[in-house]
Phi, psi and omega in degrees: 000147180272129195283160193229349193285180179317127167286124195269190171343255179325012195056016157270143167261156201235195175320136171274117157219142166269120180258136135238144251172092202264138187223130180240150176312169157340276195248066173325149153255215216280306185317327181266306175310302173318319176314270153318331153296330188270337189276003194316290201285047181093186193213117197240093189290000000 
């Protein structure tokens, strides 16, 4: 696998790593609450 992260000192690359960080408003409404009950167990692209 190919490392992807940032290069260091030597021109090697180390790890790629991702927060993504989803913020829902105060009060979702149904359409969104629904959602987020089917996505608990994850979001698999």
């Amino acid at each position: 696998m190919e490392e992807l992260g940032l290069p260091d000192a030597e021109g090697k690359r180390g790890k790629l790593v991702v927060e993504l960080r989803v913020m829902l408003w105060e009060k979702p409404d149904a359409k969104v609450t629904d959602l987020m009950r089917h996505m608990r167990e994850g979001l698999y692209i």
